[in-house]
PDB file of N, CA, C and O in Angstrom:
ATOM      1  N   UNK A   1       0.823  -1.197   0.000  1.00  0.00           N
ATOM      2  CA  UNK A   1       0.000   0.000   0.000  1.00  0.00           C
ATOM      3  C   UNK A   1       0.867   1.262   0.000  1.00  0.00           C
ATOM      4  O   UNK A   1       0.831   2.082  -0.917  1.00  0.00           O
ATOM      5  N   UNK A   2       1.853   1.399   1.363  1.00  0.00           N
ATOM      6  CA  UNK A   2       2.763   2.306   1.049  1.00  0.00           C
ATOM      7  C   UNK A   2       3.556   2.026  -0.239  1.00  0.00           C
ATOM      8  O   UNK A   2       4.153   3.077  -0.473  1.00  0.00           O
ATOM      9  N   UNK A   3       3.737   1.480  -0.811  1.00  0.00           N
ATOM     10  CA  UNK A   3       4.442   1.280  -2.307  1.00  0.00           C
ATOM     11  C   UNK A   3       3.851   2.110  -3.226  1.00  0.00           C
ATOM     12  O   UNK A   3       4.404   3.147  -3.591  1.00  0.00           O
ATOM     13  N   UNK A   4       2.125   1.536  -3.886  1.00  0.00           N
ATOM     14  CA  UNK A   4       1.765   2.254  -3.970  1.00  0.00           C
ATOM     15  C   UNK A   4       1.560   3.950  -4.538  1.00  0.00           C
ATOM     16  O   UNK A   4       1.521   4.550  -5.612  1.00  0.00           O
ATOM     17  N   UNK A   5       1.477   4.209  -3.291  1.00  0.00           N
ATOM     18  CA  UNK A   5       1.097   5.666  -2.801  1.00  0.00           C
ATOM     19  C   UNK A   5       2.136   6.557  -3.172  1.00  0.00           C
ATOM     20  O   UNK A   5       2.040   7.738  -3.508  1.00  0.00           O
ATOM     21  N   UNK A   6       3.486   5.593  -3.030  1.00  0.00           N
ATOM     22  CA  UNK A   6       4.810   6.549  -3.205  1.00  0.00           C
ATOM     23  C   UNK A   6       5.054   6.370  -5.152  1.00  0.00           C
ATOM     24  O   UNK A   6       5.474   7.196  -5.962  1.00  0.00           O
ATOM     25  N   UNK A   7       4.642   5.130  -5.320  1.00  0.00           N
ATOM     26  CA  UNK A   7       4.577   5.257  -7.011  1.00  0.00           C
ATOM     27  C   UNK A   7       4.260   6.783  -7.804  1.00  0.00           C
ATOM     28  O   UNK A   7       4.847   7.616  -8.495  1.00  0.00           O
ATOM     29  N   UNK A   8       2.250   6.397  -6.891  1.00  0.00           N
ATOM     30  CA  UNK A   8       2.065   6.996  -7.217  1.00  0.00           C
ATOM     31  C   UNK A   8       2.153   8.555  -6.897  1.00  0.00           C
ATOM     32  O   UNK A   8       1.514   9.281  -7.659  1.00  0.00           O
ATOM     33  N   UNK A   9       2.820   9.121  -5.928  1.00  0.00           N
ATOM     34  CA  UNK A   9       3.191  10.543  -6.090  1.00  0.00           C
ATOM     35  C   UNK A   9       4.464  10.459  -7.042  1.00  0.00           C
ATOM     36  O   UNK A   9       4.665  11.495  -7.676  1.00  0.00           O
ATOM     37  N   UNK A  10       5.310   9.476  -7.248  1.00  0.00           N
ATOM     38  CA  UNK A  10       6.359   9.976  -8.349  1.00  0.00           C
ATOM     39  C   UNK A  10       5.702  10.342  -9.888  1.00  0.00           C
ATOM     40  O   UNK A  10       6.153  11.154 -10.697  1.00  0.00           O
ATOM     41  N   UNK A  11       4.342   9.373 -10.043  1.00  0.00           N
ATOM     42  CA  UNK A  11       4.046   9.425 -11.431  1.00  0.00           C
ATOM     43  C   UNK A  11       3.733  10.969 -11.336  1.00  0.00           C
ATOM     44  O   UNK A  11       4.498  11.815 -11.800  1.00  0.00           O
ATOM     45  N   UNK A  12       2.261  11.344 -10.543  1.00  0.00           N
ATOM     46  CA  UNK A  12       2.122  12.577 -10.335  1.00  0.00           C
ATOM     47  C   UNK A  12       3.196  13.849 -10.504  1.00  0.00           C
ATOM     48  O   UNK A  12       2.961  14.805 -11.243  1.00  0.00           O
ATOM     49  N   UNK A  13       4.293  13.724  -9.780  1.00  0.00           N
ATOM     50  CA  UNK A  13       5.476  14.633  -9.673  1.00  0.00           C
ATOM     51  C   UNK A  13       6.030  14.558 -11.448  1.00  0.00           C
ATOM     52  O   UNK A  13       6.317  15.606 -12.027  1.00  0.00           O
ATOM     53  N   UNK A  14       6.091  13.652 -11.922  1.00  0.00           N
ATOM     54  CA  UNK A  14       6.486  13.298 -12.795  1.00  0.00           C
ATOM     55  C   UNK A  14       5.765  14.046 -14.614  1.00  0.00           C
ATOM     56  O   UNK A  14       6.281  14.271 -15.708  1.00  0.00           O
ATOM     57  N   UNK A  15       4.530  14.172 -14.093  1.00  0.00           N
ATOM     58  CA  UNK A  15       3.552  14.422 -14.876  1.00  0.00           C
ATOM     59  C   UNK A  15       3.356  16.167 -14.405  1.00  0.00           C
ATOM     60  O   UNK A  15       3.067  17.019 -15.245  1.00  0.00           O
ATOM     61  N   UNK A  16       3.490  16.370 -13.472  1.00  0.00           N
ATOM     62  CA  UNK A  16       3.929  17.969 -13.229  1.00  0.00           C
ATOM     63  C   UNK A  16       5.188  18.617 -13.839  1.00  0.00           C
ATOM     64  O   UNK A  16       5.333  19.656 -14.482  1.00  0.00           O
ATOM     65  N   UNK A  17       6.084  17.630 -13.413  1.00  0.00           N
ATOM     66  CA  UNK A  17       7.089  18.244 -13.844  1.00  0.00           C
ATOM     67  C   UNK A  17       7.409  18.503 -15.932  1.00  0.00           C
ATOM     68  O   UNK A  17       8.032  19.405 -16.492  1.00  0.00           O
ATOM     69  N   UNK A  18       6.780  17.473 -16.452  1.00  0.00           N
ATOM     70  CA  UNK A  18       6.769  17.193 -17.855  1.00  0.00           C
ATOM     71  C   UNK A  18       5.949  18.502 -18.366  1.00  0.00           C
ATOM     72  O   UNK A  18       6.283  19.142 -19.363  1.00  0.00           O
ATOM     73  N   UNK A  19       4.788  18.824 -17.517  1.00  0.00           N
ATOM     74  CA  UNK A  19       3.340  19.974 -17.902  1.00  0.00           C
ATOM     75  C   UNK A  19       4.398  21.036 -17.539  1.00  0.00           C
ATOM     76  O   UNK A  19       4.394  21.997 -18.309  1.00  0.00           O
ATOM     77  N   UNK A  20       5.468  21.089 -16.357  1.00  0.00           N
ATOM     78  CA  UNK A  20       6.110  22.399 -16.327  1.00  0.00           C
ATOM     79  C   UNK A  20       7.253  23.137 -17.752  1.00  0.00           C
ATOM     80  O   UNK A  20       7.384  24.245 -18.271  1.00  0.00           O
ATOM     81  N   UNK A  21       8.082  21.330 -17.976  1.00  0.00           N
ATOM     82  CA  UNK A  21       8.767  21.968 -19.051  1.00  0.00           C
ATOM     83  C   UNK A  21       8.168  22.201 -20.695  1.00  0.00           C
ATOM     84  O   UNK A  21       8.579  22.833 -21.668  1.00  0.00           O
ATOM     85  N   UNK A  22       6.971  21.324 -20.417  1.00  0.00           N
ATOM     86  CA  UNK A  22       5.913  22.191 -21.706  1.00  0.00           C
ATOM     87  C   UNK A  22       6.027  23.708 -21.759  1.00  0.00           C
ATOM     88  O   UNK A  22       6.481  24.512 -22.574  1.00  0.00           O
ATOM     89  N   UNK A  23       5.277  23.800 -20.247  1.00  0.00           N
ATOM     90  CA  UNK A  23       4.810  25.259 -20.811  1.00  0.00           C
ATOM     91  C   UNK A  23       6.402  26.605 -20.382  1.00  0.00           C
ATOM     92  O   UNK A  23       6.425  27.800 -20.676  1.00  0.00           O
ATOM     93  N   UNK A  24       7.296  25.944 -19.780  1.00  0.00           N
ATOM     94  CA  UNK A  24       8.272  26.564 -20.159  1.00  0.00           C
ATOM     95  C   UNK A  24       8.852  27.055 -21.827  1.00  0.00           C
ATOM     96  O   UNK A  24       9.083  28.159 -22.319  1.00  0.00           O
ATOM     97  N   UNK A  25       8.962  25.300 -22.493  1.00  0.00           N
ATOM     98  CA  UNK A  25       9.360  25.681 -23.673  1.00  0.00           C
ATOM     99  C   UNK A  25       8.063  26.647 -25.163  1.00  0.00           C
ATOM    100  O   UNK A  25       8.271  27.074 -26.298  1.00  0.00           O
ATOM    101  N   UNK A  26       7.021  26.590 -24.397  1.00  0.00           N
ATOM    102  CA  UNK A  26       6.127  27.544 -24.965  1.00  0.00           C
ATOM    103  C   UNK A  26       6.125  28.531 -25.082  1.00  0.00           C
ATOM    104  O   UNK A  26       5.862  29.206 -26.077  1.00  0.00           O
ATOM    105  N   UNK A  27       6.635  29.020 -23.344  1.00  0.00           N
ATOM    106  CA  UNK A  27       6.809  30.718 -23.347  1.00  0.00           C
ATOM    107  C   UNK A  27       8.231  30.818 -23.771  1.00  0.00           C
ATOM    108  O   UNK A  27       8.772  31.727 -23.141  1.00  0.00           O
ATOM    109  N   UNK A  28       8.822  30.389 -24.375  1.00  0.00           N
ATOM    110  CA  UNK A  28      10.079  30.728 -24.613  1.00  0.00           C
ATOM    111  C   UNK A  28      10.273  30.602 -26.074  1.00  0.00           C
ATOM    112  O   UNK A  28      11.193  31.115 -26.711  1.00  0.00           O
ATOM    113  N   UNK A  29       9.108  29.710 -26.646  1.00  0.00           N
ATOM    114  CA  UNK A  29       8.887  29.891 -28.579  1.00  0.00           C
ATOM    115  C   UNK A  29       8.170  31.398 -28.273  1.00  0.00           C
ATOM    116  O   UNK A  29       8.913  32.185 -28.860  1.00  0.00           O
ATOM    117  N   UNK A  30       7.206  32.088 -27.707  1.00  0.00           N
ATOM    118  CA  UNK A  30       6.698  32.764 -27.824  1.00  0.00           C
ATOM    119  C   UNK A  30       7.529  34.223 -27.714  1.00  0.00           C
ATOM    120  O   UNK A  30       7.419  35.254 -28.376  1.00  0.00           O
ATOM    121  N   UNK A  31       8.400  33.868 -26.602  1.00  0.00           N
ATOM    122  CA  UNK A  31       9.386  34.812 -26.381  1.00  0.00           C
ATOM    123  C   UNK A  31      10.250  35.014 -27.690  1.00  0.00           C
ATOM    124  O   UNK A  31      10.684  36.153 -27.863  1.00  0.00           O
ATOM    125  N   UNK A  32      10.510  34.188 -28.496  1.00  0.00           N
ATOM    126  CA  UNK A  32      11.527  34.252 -29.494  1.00  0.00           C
ATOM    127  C   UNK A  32      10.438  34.531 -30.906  1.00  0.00           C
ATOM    128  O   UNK A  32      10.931  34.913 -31.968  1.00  0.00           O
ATOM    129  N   UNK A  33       9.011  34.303 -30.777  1.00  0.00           N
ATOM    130  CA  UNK A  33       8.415  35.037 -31.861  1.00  0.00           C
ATOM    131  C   UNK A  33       8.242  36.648 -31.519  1.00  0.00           C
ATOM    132  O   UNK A  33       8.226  37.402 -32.492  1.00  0.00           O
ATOM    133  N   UNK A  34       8.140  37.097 -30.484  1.00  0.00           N
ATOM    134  CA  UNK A  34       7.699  38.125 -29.914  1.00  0.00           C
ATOM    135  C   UNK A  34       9.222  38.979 -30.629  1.00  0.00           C
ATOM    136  O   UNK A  34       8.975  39.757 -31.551  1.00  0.00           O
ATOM    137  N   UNK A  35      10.451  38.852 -30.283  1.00  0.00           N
ATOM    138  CA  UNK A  35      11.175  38.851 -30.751  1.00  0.00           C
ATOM    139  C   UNK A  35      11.870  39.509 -32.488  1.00  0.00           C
ATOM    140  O   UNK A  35      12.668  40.373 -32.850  1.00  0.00           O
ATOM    141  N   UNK A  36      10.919  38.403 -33.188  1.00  0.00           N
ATOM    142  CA  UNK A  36      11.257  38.507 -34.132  1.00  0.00           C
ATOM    143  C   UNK A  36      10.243  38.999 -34.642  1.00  0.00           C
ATOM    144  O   UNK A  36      10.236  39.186 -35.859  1.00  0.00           O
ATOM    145  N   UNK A  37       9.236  39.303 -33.932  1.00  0.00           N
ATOM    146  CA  UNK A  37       8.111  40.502 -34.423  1.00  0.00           C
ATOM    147  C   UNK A  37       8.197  41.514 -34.908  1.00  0.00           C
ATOM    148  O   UNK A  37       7.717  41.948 -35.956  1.00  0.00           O
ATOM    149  N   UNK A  38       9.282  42.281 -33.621  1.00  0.00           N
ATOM    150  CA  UNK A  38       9.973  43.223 -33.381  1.00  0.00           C
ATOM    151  C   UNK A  38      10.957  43.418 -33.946  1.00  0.00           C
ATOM    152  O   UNK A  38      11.001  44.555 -34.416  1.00  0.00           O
ATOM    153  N   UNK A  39      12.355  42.436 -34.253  1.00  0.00           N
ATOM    154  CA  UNK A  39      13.198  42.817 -35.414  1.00  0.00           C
ATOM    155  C   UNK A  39      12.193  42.878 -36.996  1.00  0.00           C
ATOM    156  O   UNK A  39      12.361  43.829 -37.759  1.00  0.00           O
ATOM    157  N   UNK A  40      11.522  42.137 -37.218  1.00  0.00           N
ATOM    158  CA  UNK A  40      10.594  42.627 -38.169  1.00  0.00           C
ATOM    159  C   UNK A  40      10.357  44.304 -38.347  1.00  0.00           C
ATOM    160  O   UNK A  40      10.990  45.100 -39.040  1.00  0.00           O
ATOM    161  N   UNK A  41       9.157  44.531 -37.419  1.00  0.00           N
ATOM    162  CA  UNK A  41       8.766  45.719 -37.682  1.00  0.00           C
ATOM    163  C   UNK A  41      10.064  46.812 -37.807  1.00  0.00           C
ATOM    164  O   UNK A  41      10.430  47.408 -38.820  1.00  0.00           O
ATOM    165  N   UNK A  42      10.540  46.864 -36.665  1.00  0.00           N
ATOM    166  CA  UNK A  42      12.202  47.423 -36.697  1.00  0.00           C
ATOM    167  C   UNK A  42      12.742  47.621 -38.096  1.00  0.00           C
ATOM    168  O   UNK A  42      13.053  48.769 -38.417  1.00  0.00           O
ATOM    169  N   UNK A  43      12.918  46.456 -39.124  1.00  0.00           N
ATOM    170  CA  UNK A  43      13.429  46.596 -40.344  1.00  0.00           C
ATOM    171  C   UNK A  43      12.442  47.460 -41.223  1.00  0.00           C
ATOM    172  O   UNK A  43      12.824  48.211 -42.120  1.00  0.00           O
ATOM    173  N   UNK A  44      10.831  47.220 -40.774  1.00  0.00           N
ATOM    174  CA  UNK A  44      10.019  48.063 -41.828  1.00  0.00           C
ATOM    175  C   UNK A  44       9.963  49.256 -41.797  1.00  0.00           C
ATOM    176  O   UNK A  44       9.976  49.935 -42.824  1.00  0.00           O
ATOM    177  N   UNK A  45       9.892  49.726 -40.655  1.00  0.00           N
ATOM    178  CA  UNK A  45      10.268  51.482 -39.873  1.00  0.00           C
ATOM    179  C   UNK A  45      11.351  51.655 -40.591  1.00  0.00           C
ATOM    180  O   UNK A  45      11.326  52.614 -41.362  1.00  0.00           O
ATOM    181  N   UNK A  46      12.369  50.954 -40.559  1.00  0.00           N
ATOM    182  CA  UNK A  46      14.085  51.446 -41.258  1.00  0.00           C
ATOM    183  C   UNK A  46      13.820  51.553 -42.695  1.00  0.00           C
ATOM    184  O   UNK A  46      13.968  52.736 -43.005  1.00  0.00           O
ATOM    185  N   UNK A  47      13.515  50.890 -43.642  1.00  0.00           N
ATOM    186  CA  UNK A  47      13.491  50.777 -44.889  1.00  0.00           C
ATOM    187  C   UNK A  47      12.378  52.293 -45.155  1.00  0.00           C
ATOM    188  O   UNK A  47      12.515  53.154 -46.023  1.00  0.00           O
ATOM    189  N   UNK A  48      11.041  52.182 -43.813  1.00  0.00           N
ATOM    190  CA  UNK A  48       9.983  52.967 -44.731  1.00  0.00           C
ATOM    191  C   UNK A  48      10.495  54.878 -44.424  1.00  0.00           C
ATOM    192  O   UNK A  48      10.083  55.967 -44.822  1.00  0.00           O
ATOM    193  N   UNK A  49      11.684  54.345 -43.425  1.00  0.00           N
ATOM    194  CA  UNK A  49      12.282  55.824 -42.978  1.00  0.00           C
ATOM    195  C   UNK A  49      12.952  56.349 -44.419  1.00  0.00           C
ATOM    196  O   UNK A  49      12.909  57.424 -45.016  1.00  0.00           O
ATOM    197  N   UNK A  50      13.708  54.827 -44.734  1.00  0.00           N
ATOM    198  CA  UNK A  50      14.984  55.556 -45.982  1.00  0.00           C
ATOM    199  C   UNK A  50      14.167  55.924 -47.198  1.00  0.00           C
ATOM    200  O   UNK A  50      14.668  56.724 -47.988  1.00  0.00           O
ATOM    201  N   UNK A  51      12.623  55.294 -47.506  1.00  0.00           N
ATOM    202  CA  UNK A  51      11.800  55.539 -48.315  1.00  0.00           C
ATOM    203  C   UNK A  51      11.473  57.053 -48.580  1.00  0.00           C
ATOM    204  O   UNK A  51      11.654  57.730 -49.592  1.00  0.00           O
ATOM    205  N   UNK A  52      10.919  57.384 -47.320  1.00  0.00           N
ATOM    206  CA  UNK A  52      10.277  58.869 -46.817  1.00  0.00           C
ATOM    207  C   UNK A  52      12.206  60.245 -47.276  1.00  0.00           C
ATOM    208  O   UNK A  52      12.178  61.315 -47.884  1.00  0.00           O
ATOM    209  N   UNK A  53      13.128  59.731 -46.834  1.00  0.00           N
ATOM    210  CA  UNK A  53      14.516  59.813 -46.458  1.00  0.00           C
ATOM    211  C   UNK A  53      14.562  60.350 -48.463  1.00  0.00           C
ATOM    212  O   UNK A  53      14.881  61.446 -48.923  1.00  0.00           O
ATOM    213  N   UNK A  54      14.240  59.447 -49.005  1.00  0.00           N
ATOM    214  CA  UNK A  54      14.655  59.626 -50.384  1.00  0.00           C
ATOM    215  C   UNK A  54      13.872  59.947 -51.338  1.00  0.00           C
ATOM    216  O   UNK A  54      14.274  59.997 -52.501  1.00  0.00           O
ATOM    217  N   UNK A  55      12.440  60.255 -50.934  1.00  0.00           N
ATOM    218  CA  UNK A  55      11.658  60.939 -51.525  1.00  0.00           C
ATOM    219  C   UNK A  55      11.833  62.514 -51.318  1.00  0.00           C
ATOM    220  O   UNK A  55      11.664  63.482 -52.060  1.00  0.00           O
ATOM    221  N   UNK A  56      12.131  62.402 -50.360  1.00  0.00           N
ATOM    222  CA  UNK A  56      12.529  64.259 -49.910  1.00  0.00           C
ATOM    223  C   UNK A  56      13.933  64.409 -50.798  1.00  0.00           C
ATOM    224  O   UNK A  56      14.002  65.237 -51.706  1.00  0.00           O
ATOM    225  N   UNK A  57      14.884  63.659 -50.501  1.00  0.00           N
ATOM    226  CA  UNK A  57      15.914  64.094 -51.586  1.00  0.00           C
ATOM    227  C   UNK A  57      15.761  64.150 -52.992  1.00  0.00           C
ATOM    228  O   UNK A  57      16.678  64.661 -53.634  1.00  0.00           O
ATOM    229  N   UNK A  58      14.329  63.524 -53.846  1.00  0.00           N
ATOM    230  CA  UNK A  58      13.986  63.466 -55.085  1.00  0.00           C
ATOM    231  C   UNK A  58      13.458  64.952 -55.182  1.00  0.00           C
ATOM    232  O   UNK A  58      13.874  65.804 -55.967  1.00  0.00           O
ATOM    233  N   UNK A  59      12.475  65.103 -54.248  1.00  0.00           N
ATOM    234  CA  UNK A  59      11.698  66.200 -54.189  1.00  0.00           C
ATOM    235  C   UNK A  59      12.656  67.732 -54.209  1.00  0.00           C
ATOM    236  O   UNK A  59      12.269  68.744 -54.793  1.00  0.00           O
ATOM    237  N   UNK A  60      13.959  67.627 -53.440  1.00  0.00           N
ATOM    238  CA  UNK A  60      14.511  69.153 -53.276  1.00  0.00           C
ATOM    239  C   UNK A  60      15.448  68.896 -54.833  1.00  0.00           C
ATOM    240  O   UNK A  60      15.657  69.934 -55.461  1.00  0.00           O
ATOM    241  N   UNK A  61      15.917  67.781 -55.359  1.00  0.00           N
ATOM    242  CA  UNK A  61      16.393  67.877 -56.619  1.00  0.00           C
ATOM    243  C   UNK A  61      15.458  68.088 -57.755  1.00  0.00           C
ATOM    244  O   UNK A  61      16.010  68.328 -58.829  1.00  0.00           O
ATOM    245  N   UNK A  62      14.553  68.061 -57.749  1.00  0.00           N
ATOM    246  CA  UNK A  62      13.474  68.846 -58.618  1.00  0.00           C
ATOM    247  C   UNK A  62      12.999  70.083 -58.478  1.00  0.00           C
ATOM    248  O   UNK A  62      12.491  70.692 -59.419  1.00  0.00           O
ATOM    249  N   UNK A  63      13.153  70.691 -56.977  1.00  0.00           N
ATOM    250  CA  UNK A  63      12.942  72.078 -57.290  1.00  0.00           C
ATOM    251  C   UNK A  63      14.130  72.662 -57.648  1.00  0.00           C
ATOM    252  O   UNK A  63      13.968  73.795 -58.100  1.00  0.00           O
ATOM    253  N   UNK A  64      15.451  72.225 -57.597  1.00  0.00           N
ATOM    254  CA  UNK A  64      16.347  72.648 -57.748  1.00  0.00           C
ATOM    255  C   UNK A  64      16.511  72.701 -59.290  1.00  0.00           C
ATOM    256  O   UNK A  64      16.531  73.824 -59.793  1.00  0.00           O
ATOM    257  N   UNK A  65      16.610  71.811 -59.955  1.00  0.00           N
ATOM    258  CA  UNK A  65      16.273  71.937 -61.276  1.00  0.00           C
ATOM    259  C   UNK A  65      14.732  72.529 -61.732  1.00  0.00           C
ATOM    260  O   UNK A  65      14.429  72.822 -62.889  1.00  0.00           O
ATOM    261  N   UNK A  66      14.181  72.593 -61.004  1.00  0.00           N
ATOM    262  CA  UNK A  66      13.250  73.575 -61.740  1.00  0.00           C
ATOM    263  C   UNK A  66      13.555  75.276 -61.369  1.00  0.00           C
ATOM    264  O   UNK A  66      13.086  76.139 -62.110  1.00  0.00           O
ATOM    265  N   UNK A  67      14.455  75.675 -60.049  1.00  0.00           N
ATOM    266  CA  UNK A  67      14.978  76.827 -60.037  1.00  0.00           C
ATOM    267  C   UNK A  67      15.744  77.151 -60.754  1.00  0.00           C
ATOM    268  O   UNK A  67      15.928  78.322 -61.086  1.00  0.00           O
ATOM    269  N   UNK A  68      16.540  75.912 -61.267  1.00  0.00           N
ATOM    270  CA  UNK A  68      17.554  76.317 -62.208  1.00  0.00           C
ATOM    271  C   UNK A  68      17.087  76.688 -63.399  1.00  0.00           C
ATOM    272  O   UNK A  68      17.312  77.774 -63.934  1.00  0.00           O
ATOM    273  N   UNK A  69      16.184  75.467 -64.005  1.00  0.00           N
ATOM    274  CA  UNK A  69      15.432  76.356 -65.600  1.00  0.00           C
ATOM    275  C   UNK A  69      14.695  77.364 -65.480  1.00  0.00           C
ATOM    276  O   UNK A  69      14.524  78.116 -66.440  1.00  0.00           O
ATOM    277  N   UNK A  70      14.177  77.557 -64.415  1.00  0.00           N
ATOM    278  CA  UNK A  70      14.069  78.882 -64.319  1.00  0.00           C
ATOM    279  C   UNK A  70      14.832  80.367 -64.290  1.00  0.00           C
ATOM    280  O   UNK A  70      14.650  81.449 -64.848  1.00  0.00           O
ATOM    281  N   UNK A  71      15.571  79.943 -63.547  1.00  0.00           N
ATOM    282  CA  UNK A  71      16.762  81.167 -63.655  1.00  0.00           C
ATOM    283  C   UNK A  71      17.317  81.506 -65.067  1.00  0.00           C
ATOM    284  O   UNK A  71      17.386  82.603 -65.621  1.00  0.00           O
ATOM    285  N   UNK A  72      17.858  79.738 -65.694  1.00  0.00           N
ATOM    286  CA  UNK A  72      18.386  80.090 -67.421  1.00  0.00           C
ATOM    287  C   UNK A  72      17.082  81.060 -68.101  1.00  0.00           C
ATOM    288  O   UNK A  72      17.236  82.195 -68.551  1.00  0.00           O
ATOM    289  N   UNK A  73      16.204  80.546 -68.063  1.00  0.00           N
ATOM    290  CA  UNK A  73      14.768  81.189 -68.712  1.00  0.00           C
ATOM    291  C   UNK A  73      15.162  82.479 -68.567  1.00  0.00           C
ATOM    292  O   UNK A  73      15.535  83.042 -69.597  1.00  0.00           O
ATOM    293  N   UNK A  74      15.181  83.312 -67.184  1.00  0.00           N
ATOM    294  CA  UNK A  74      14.844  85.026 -67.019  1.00  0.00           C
ATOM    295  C   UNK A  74      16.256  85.227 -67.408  1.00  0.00           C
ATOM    296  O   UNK A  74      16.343  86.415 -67.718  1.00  0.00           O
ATOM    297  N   UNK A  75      17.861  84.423 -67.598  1.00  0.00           N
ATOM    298  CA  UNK A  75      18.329  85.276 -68.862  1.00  0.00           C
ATOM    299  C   UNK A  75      18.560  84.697 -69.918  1.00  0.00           C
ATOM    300  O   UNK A  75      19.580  85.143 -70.444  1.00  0.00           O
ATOM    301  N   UNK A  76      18.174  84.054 -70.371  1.00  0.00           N
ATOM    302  CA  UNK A  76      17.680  84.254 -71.548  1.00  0.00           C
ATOM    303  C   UNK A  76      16.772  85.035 -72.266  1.00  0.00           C
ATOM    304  O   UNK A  76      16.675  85.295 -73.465  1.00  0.00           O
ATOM    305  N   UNK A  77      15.953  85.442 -71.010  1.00  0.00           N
ATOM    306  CA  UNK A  77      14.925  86.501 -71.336  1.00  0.00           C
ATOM    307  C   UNK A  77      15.627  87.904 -71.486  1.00  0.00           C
ATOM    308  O   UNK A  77      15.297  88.732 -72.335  1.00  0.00           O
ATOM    309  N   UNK A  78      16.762  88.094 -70.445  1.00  0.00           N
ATOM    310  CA  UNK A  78      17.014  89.363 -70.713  1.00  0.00           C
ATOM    311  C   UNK A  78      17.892  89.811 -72.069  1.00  0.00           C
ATOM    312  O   UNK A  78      18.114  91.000 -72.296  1.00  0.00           O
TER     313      UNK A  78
END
């Protein structure tokens, strides 16, 4: 009977301990998606910065060339 009893708290202990390193290695896939969520977005912010970053440099090289044909224009005009 005491035999048993002590079995069975090892199976028990046993079956706790197995449910513990489950849900250890769960939060720790989750931890490492969480992760790479974040280097994700991280890279899209960076790319959509250099996007924004190089549209403004398209944008001041077009007024610049359009100040410039403009300027040739008024002498040529004169």
């Amino acid at each position: 009977m005491q035999g048993r009893k002590a079995r069975l708290q090892e199976l028990l202990e046993e079956r706790q301990r197995k449910k513990d390193e489950q849900l250890a290695k769960e939060e720790a896939a989750q931890e490492r998606r969480r992760t790479k969520e974040a280097e994700r977005l991280a890279k899209v912010m960076e790319l959509d910065q250099r996007r924004r970053d190089q549209d403004v440099k398209v944008e001041q090289m077009l007024l610049e060339r359009e100040r410039a044909r403009e300027e040739a224009a008024k002498e040529k005009a004169k």
